[in-house]
Biopython code that builds the backbone (N, CA, C, O; Angstrom):
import numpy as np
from Bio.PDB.StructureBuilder import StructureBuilder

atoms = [
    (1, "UNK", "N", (-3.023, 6.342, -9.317)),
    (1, "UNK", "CA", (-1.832, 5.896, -8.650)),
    (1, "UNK", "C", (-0.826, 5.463, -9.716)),
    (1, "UNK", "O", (-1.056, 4.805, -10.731)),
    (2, "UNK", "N", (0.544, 6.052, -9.207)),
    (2, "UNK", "CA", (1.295, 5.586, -10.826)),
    (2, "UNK", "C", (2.078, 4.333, -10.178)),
    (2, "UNK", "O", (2.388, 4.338, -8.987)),
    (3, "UNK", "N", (2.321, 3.460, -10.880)),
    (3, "UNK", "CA", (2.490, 2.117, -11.105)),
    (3, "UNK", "C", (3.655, 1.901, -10.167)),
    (3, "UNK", "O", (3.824, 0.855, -9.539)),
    (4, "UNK", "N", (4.571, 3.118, -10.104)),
    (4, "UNK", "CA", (5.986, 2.652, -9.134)),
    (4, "UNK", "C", (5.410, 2.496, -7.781)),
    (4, "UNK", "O", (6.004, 1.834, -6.931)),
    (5, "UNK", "N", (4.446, 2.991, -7.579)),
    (5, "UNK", "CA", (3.546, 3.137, -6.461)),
    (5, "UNK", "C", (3.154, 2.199, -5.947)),
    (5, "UNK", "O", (3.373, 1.763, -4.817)),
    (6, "UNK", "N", (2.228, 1.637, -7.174)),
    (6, "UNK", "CA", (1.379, 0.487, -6.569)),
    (6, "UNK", "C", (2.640, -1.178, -6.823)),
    (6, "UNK", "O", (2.254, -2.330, -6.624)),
    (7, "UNK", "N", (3.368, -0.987, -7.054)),
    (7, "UNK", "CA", (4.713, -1.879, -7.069)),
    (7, "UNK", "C", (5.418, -2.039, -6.131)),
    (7, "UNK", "O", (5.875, -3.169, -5.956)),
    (8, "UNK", "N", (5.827, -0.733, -4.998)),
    (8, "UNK", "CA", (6.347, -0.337, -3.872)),
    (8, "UNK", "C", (5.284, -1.116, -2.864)),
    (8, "UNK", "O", (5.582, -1.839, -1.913)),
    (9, "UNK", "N", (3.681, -0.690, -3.440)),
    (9, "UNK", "CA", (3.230, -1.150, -2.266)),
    (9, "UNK", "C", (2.612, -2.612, -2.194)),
    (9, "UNK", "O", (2.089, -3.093, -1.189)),
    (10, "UNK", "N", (2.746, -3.195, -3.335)),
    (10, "UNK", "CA", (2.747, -4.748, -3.425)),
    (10, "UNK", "C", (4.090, -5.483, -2.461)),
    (10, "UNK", "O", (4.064, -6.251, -1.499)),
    (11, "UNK", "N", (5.002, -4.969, -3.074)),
    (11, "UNK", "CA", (6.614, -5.387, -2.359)),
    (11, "UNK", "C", (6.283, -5.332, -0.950)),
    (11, "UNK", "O", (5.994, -6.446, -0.513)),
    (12, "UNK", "N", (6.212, -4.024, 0.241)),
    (12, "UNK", "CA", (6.391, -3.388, 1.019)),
    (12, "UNK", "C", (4.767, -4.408, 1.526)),
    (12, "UNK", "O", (4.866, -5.184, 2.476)),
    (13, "UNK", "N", (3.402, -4.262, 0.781)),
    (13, "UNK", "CA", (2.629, -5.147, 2.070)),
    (13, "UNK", "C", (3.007, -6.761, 2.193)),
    (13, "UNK", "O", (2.931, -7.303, 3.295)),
    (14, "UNK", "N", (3.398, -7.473, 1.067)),
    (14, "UNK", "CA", (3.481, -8.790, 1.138)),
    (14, "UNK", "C", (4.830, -9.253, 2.022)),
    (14, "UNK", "O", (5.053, -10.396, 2.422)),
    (15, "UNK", "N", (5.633, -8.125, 2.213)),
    (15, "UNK", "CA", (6.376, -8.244, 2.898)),
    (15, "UNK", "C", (6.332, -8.307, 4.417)),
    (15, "UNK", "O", (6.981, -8.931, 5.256)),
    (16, "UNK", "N", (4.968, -7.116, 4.484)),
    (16, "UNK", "CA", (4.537, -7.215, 6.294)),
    (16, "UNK", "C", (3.635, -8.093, 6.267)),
    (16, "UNK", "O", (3.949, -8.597, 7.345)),
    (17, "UNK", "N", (2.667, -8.774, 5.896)),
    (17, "UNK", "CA", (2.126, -9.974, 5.708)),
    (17, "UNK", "C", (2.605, -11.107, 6.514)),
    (17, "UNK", "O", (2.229, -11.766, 7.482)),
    (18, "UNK", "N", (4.105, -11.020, 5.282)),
    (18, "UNK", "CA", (4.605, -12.613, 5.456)),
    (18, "UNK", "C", (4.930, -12.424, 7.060)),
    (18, "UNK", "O", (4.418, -13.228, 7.839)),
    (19, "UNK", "N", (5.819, -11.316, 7.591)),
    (19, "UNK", "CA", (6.415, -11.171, 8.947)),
    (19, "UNK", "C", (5.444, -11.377, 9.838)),
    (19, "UNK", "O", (5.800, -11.901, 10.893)),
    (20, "UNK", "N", (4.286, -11.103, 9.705)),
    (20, "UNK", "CA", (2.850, -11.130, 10.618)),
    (20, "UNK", "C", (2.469, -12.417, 11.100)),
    (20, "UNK", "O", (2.271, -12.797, 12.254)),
    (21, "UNK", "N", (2.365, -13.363, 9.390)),
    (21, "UNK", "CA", (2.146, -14.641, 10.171)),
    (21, "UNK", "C", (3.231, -15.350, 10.085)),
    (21, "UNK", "O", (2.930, -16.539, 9.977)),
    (22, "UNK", "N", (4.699, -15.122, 10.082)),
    (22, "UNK", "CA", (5.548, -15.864, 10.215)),
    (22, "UNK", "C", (5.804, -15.616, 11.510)),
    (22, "UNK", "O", (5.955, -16.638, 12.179)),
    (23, "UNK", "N", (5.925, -14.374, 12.212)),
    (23, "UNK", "CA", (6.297, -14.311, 13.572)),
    (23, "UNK", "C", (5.176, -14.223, 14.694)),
    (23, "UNK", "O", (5.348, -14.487, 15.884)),
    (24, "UNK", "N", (3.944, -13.785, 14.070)),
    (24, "UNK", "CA", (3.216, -13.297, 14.546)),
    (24, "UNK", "C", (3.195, -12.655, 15.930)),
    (24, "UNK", "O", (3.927, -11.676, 15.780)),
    (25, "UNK", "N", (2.708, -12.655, 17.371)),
    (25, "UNK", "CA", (2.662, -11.718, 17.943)),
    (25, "UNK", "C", (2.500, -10.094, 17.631)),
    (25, "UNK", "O", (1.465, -9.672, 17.115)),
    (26, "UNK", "N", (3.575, -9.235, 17.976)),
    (26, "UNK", "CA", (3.118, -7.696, 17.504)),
    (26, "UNK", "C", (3.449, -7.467, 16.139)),
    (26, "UNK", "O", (3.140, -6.420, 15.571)),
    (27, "UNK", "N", (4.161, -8.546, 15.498)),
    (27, "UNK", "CA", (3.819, -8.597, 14.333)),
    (27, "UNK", "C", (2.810, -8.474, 13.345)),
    (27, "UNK", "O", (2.780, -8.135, 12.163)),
    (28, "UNK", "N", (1.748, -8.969, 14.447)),
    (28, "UNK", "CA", (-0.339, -8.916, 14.055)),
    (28, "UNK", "C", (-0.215, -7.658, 13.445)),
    (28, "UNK", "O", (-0.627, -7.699, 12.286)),
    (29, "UNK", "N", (0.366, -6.110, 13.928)),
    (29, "UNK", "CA", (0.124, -4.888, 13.055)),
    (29, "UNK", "C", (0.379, -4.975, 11.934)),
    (29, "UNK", "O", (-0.347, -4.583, 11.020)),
    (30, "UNK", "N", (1.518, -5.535, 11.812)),
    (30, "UNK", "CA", (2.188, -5.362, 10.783)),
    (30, "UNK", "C", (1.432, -5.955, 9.652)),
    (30, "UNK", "O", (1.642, -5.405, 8.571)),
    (31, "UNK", "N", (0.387, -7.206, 9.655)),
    (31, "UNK", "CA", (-0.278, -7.865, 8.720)),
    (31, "UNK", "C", (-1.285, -6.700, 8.545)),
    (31, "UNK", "O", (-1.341, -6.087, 7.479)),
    (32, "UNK", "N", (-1.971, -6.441, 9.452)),
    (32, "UNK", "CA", (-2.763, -5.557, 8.974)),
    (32, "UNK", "C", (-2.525, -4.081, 8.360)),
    (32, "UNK", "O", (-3.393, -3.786, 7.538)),
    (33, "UNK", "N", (-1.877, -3.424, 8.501)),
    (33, "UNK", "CA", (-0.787, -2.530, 7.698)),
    (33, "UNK", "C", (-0.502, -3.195, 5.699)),
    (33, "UNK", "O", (-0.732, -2.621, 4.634)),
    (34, "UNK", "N", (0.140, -4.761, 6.042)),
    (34, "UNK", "CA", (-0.109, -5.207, 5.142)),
    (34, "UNK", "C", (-1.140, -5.328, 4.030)),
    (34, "UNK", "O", (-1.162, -5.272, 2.800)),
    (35, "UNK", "N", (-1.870, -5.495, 4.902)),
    (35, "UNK", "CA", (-3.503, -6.028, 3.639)),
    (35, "UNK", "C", (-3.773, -4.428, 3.382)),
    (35, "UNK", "O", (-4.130, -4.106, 2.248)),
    (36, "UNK", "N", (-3.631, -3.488, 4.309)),
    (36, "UNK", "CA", (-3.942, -2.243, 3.569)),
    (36, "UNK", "C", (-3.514, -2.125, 2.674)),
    (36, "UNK", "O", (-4.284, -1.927, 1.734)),
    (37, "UNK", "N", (-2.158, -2.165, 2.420)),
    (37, "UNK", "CA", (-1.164, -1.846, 1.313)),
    (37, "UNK", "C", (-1.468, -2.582, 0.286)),
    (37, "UNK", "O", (-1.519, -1.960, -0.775)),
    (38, "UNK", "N", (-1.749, -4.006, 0.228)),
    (38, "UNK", "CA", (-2.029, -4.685, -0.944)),
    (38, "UNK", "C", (-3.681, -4.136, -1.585)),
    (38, "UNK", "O", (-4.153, -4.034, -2.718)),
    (39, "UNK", "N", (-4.172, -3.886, -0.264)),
    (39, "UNK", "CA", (-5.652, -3.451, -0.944)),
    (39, "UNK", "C", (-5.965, -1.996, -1.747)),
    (39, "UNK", "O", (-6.962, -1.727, -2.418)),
    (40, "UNK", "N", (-4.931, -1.244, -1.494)),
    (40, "UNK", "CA", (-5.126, -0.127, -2.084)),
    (40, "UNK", "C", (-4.304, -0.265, -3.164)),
    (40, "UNK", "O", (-4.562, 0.459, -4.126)),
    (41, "UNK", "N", (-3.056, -1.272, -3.275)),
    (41, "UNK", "CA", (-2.625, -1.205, -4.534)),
    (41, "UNK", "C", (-3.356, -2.211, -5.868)),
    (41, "UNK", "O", (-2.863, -2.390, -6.981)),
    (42, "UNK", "N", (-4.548, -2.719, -5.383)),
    (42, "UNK", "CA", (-4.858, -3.286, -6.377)),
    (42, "UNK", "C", (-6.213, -2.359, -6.407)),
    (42, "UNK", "O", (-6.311, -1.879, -7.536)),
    (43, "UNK", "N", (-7.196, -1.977, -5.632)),
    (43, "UNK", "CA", (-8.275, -0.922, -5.967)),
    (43, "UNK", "C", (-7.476, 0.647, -6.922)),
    (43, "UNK", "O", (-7.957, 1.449, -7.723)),
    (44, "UNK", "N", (-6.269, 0.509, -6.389)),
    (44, "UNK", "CA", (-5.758, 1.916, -7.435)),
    (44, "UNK", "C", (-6.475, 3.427, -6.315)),
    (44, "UNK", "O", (-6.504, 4.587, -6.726)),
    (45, "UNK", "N", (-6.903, 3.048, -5.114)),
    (45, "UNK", "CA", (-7.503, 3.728, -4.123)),
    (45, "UNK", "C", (-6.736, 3.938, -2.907)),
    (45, "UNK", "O", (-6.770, 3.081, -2.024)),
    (46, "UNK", "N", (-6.001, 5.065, -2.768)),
    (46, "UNK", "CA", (-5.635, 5.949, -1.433)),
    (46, "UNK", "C", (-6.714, 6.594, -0.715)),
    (46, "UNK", "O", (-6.964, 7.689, -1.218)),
    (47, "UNK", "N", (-7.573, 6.261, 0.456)),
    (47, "UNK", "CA", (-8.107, 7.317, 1.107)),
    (47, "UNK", "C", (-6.943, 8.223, 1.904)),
    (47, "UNK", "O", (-7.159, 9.238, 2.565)),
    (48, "UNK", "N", (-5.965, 7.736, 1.721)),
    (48, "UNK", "CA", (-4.730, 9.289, 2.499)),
    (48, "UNK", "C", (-4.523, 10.202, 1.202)),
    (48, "UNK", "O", (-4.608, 11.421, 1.355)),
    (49, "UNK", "N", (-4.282, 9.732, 0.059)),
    (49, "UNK", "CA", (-4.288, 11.006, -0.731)),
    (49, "UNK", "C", (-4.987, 11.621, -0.985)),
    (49, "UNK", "O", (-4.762, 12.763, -1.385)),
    (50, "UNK", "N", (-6.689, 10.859, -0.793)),
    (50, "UNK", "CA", (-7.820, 11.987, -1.338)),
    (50, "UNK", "C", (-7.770, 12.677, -0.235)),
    (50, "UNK", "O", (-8.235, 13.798, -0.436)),
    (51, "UNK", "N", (-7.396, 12.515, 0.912)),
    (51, "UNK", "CA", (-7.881, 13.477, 2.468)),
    (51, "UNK", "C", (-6.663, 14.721, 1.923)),
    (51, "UNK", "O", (-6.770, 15.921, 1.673)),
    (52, "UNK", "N", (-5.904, 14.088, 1.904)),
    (52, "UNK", "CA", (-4.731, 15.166, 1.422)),
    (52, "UNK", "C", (-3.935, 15.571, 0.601)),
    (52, "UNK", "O", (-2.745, 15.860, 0.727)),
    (53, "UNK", "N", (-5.190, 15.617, -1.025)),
    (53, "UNK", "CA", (-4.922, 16.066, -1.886)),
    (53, "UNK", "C", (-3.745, 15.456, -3.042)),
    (53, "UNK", "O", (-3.772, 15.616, -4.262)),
    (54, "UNK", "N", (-3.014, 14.924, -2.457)),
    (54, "UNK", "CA", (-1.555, 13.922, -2.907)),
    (54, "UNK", "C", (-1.694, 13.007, -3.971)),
    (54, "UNK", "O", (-2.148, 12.094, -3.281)),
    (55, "UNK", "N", (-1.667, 12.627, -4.879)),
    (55, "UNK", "CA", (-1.048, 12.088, -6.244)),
    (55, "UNK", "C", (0.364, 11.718, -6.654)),
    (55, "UNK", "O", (1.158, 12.597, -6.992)),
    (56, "UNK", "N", (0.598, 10.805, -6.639)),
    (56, "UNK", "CA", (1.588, 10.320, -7.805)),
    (56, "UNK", "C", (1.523, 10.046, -9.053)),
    (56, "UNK", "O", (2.665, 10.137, -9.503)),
    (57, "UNK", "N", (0.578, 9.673, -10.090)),
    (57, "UNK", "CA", (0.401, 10.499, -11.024)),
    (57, "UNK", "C", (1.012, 11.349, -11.946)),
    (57, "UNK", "O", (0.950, 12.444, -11.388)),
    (58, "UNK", "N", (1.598, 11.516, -13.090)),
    (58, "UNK", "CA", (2.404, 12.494, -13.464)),
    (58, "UNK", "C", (1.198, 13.050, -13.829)),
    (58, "UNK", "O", (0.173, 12.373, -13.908)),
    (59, "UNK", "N", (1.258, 14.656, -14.142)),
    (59, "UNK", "CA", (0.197, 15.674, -14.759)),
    (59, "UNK", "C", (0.207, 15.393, -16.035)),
    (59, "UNK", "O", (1.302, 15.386, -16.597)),
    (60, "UNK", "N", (-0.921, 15.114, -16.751)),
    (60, "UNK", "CA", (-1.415, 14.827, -18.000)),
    (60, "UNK", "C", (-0.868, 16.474, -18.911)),
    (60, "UNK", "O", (-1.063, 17.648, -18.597)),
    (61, "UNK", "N", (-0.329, 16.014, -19.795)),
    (61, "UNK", "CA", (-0.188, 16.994, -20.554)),
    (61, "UNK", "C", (-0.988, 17.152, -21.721)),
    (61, "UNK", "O", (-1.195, 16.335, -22.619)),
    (62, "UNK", "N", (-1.485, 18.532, -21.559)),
    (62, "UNK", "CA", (-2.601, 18.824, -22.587)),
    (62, "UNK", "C", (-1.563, 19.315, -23.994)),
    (62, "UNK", "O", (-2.084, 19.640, -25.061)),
]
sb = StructureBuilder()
sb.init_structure("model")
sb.init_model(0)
sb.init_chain("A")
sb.init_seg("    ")
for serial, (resi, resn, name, xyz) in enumerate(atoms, 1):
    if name == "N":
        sb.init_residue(resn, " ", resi, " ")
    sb.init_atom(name, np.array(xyz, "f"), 0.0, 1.0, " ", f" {name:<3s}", serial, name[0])
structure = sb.get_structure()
Protein backbone atom coordinates (compact mmCIF):
# COMPACT_ATOMS: atom_id res chain seq x y z
CA UNK A 1 0.00 0.00 0.00
CA UNK A 2 1.69 3.30 -0.93
CA UNK A 3 1.71 5.71 1.85
CA UNK A 4 -0.74 8.44 0.14
CA UNK A 5 -3.01 5.64 0.67
CA UNK A 6 -2.65 4.64 3.92
CA UNK A 7 -2.70 8.64 4.88
CA UNK A 8 -6.06 9.11 2.95
CA UNK A 9 -7.22 6.32 4.90
CA UNK A 10 -6.08 7.36 8.39
CA UNK A 11 -7.72 11.00 7.60
CA UNK A 12 -10.98 9.57 5.93
CA UNK A 13 -11.51 6.61 8.98
CA UNK A 14 -10.80 8.86 12.02
CA UNK A 15 -12.95 11.07 10.51
CA UNK A 16 -16.02 8.51 10.34
CA UNK A 17 -15.15 7.39 13.77
CA UNK A 18 -15.32 10.67 15.31
CA UNK A 19 -19.01 11.31 13.41
CA UNK A 20 -20.14 7.77 14.73
CA UNK A 21 -19.68 8.48 18.24
CA UNK A 22 -20.24 12.05 18.14
CA UNK A 23 -23.64 11.68 16.52
CA UNK A 24 -24.13 8.34 16.74
CA UNK A 25 -27.37 6.76 15.58
CA UNK A 26 -26.91 5.77 11.66
CA UNK A 27 -23.89 7.20 12.14
CA UNK A 28 -23.02 3.53 13.95
CA UNK A 29 -22.00 2.63 10.01
CA UNK A 30 -20.07 5.02 9.62
CA UNK A 31 -17.73 3.97 12.78
CA UNK A 32 -17.56 0.81 11.56
CA UNK A 33 -16.52 1.70 7.98
CA UNK A 34 -14.15 3.67 10.14
CA UNK A 35 -12.19 1.07 12.09
CA UNK A 36 -11.97 -0.71 8.73
CA UNK A 37 -10.13 2.02 7.27
CA UNK A 38 -7.84 2.59 10.16
CA UNK A 39 -7.28 -1.19 10.34
CA UNK A 40 -6.15 -1.76 7.02
CA UNK A 41 -4.12 1.28 7.03
CA UNK A 42 -2.02 0.26 9.72
CA UNK A 43 -1.87 -3.81 8.79
CA UNK A 44 -0.72 -2.32 5.18
CA UNK A 45 -3.70 -5.07 4.24
CA UNK A 46 -6.58 -4.55 1.57
CA UNK A 47 -8.70 -7.70 1.29
CA UNK A 48 -10.52 -5.52 -1.74
CA UNK A 49 -7.35 -5.27 -3.60
CA UNK A 50 -6.22 -8.79 -3.24
CA UNK A 51 -9.94 -9.94 -4.48
CA UNK A 52 -9.32 -7.52 -7.24
CA UNK A 53 -6.00 -7.55 -8.11
CA UNK A 54 -5.53 -3.52 -7.38
CA UNK A 55 -2.35 -1.90 -5.97
CA UNK A 56 -1.23 1.40 -5.34
CA UNK A 57 2.13 0.71 -5.17
CA UNK A 58 4.30 2.17 -7.84
CA UNK A 59 5.98 -0.84 -10.03
CA UNK A 60 9.40 -1.55 -8.76
CA UNK A 61 11.79 -0.85 -11.30
CA UNK A 62 14.20 -3.44 -12.19
Amino acid sequence: MALWDILVRVLVGSILVYFGVEKGGVFMIATFVGLVLLLTAITGFCPLYKITGLSSKEPEAT
